[in-house]
N, C-alpha and C positions, 0 to 999 in steps of 0.2 A: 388471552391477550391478542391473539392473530388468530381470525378465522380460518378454518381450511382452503377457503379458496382462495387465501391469501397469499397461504403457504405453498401450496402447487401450482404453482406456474412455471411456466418454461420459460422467464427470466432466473427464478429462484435456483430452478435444476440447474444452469448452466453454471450459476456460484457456484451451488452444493461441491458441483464438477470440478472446478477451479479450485476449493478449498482442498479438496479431497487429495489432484495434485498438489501440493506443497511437501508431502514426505518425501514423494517420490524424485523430485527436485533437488531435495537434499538428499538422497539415497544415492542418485545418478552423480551428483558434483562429488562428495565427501568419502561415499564407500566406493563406489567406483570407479572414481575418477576419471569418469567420461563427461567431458565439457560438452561436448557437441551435444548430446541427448539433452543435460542439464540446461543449455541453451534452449532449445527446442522445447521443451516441456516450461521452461521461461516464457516461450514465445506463445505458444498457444494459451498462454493465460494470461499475456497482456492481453492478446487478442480477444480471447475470451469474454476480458473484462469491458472491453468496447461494446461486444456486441449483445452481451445480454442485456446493457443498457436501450443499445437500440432497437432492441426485440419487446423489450419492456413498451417503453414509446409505441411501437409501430402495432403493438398487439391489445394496448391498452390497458397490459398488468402490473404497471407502476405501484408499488406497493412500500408501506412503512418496513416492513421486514426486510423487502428491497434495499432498500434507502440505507437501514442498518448493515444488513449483512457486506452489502458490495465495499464502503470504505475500511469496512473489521476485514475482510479477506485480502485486501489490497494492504493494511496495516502487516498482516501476516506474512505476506509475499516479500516485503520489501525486510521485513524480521529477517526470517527464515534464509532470505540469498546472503543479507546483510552478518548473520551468521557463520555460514559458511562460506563468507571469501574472508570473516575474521580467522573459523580455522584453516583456509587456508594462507592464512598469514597475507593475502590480496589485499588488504584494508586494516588500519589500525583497532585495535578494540574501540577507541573512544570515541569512533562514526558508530559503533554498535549503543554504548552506553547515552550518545546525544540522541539517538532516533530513542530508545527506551525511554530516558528520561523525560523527552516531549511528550511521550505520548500516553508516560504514566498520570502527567500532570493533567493532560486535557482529561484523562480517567476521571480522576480526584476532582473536578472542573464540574465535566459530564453530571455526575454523580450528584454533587452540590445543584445541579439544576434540575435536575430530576427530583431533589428532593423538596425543592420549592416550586416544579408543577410548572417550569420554565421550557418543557421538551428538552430537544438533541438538538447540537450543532446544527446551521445548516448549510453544507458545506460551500466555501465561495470560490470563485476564479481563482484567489491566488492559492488556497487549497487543493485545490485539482493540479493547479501549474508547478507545484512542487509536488506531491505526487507524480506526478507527469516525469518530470526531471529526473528521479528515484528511481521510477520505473525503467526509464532508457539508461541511464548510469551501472546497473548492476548486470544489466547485460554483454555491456561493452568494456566492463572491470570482467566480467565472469570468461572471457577469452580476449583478455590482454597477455601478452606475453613478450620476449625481447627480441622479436621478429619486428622488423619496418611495419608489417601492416601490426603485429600485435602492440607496439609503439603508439599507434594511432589509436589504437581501441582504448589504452591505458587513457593517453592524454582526453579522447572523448569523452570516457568513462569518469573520469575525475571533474572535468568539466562539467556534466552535468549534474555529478555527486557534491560540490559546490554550491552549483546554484540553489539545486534541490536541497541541500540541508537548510541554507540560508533561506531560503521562502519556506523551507519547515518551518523554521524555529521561527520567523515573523506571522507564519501563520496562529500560533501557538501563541503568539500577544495578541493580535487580532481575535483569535476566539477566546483568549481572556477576559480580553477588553470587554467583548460583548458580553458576555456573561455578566460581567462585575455591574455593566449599564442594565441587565434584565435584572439584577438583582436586588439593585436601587429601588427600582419602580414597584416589586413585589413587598 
């Protein structure tokens, strides 16, 4: 399906990289209970995520497997925290069960397109801008606390867990929509 030189690039490596953190994320927040590292190993995989993008671009190894892998490991990330501020009771379970349940839908969605030869999503502005929001949101939930500054991390952290759910799930009609519109025409 994917060439090798598809698959080795040093956009791809930097995922592999990225994926690879997400135990250790949850190993540092849940077994160990050190936010600051779990923060940090947060941080350098949003980071991460930026810049294998723009290494991609700048090196010219933009790739389908690219394309796939980077929004499956950013689905993962945003699981995985979203997980673990549910055990740590930081977040209701039912922000855990509305990201699962969107995203099992666009599966079943996906799936259905693939199977009539329609490709994959392809991902738009307001997909990235809730992503985006998710992103910054579990960070700033992930060292909230009942300190003035951890006060301010909660209220940011919810803010943009907010917005970000709410342009999830529109996203989630929007990549519906399109679908249901490719589906017509096939």
């Amino acid at each position: 399906m994917f060439s090798r030189k598809e698959i080795l690039t040093i956009p791809n490596g930097i995922t592999g990289i990225r994926a690879l953190a997400i135990p250790f994320l949850l190993w540092a927040y849940i077994s160990l209970d050190n936010v600051l590292l779990a923060l940090v190993i947060l941080t350098i995989g949003a980071v991460s995520d930026y810049v294998d993008g723009k290494v991609a671009r700048a090196l010219n190894q933009e790739s389908a497997l690219g394309a796939m892998l980077d929004p499956a490991i950013d689905r993962a990330y945003i699981a995985a925290t979203v997980i673990a501020l549910v055990i740590k009771d930081v977040v209701p379970l039912w922000m855990l069960l509305l990201l699962i349940g969107r995203d099992l839908w666009l599966a079943l969605i996906l799936a259905i397109k693939r199977r009539r030869g329609t490709g994959v999503f392809e991902v738009s502005f307001l997909g990235k801008t809730a992503t985006f929001n998710l992103l910054y949101a579990f960070p700033f939930l992930l060292v909230a606390g009942d300190s003035g500054l951890g006060q301010i991390f909660f209220i940011s952290g919810w803010g943009f867990a907010i917005w970000g759910l709410g342009l999830y799930l529109v996203t989630a009609l929007q990549y519906t929509y399109v679908a249901f519109l490719e589906f017509r025409k096939v």
